[in-house]
N, C-alpha and C positions, 0 to 999 in steps of 0.2 A: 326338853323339846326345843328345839330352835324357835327363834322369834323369826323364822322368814321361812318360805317356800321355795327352793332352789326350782328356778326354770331352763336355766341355760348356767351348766358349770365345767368350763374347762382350766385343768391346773396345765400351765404354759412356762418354760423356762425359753424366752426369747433376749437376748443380750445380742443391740447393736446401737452403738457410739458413744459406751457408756450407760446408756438404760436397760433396765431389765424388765420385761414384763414377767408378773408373778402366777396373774393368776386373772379368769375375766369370769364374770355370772350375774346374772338376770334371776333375781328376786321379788317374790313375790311377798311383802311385810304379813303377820299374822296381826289379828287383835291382839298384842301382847307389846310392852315397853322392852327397847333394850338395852343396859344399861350400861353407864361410861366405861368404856374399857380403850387403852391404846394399843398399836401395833408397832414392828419392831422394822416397819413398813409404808409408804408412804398409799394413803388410798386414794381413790377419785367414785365417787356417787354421784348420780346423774337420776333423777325423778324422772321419770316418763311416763307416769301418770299415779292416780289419786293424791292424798294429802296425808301430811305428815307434820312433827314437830323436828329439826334437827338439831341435837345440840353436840356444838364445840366449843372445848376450853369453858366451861360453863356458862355458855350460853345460845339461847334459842333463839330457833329461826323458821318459819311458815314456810314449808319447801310443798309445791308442786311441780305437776309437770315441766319440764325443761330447767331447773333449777341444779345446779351446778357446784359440789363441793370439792375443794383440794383439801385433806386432810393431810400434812405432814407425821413420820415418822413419831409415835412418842406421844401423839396430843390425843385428849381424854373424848372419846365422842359416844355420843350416845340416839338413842331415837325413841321418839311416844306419838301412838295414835291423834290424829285430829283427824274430825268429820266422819264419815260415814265407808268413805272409798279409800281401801288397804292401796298403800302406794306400791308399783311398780318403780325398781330402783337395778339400774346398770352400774356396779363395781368392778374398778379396775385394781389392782392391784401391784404396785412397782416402784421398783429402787433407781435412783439416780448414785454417779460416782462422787458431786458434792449434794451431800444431803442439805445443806444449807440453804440451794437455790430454791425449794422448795416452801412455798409460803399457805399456809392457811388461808383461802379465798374462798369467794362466792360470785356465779354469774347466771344470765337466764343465758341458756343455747335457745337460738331461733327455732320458731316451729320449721323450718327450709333443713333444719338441720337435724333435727328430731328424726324427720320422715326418712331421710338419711341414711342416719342410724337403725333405724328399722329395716331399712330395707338389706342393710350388709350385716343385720345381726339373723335374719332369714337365709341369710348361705352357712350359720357356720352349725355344724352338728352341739347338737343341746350337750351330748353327755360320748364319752367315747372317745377311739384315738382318734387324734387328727392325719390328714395326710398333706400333702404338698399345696394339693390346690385351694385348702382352706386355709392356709396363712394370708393372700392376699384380702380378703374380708377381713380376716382379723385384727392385721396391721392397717389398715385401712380406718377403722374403728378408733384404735391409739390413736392416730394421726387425726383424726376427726378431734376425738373429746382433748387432750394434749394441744393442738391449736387454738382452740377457746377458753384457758385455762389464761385468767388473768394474773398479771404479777402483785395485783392488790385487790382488795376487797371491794365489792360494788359497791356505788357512794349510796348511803344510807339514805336519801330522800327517794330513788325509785322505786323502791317497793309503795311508799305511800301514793307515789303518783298513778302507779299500778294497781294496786285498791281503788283508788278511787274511779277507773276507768273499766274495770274488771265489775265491780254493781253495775253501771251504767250500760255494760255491753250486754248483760245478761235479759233487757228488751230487748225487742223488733225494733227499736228505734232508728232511723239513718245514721250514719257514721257523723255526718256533720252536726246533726243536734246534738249526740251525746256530746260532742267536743265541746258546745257551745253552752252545755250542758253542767260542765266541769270548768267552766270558765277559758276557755283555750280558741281561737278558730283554729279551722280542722289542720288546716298545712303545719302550721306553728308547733299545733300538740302532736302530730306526726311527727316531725322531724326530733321532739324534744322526747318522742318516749324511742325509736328508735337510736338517737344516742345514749341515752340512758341504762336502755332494755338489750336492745338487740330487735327490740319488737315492735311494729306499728299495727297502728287499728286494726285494721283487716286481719292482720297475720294474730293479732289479740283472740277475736271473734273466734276467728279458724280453731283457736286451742280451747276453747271455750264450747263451743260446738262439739270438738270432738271430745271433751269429756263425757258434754250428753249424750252425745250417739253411741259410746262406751257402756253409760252406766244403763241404754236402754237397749243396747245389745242385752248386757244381762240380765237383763230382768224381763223383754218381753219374749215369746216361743214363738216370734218368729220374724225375719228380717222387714221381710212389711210393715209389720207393726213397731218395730223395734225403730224405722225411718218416721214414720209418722208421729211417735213419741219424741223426737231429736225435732220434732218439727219440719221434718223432709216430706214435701207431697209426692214426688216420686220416687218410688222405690228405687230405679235404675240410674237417676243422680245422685242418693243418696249414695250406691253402692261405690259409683265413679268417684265422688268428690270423697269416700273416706279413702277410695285405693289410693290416692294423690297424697292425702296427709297423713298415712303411714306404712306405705308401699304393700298392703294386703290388702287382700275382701272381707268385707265382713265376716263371712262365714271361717274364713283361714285366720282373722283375728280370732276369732270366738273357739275355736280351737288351740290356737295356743295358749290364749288367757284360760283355758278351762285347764289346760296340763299344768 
């Protein structure tokens, strides 16, 4: 049995300026490890939500949401459960004509660009032939995740700086006491996690939020309650402020995460 739940699977032969897209799909992780194997193909994995372990070249890495892998051609990767929530994972699949320029990296995509993604991977049909008008979604996609793809590995102290900001946001507390909170004033530790990240405080919270408006979509029967669980007093904000951070409604999220 597969270690994942196919949501979105289209085999694509697209070749222009020398790249080939192979293959695009939206996976759902099972509770099962999967183990080091390589491709004869360059990959790109993209977290879009729950948590994960990823490992490359043997070694691991805490992947959630908006987390960001280039797998080159040939290199050993593999994946194990962490935490509670099966991660959602967007794969790309594609060759370049020098396979060389291709480096093993890692980045967070902004939650601006998350939402993004969501919303042009909602034009393209789950399963089936494509026709004309869904190439521009698709290529749109490429060109999204391929432009935040670094030429080097993110430097190792942000994730710690991200831990350490990610507890602290998980209170009601104001944006400015957690900073000060973490030792930073608020401007300073802004600017330093968005060069860092890609992400600043607020847009932190936002990801943080919509994990639990996610995990209480599932679990409560019904959107009311499932906003008041996420800590939303209004049901009709809640609805508005998740449409904004991943171009659906609840109720259409809750549908496709259920397929």
């Amino acid at each position: 049995m597969l270690a994942w739940s196919p949501i979105l699977i289209q085999q694509i032969e697209i070749h222009a300026l020398g790249f080939v897209l192979r293959k695009l799909q939206l996976n759902r992780h099972r509770e099962t490890e999967v183990a080091p194997h390589a491709h004869d193909y360059a990959q790109l994995i993209l977290y879009l939500g729950g948590e994960g372990l990823q490992h490359i070249h043997g070694r691991r890495r805490v992947a959630r949401a908006g987390d960001l892998f280039v797998i080159p051609a040939g290199t050993p990767h593999g994946f194990a459960l962490r935490g509670h929530s099966r991660p959602l994972c967007l794969v790309l699949d594609y060759e370049v004509e020098d396979a060389s320029r291709i480096r093993s990296s890692h980045r967070l995509l902004p939650s601006a660009k998350i939402n993004e993604l969501y919303a042009l991977l909602a034009r393209v049909p789950a399963k089936g032939r494509l026709t004309l008008s869904d190439y521009p979604s698709i290529l749109a996609v490429v060109a999204l995740l391929l432009d935040q793809t670094p030429a080097a590995p993110a430097p190792e102290r942000a994730p710690r700086v991200f831990e350490r900001v990610r507890d602290q946001l998980r209170s009601p507390a104001p944006l400015a006491k957690i900073a000060r909170a973490v030792g930073y004033h608020p401007d300073h530790l802004n600017r330093k996690l968005k060069r860092e990240t890609g992400l600043g405080l607020r847009a932190m919270r936002d990801q943080l939020r919509l994990e639990s408006a996610q995990s209480a979509l599932r679990a409560e029967p019904t959107i009311g309650e499932a906003a008041t669980r996420a800590g939303f007093d209004d049901p009709n904000y809640f609805t508005r402020w998740f449409r904004q951070q991943t171009g659906l409604t609840p109720s259409a999220w809750l549908r496709r995460d259920a397929t």
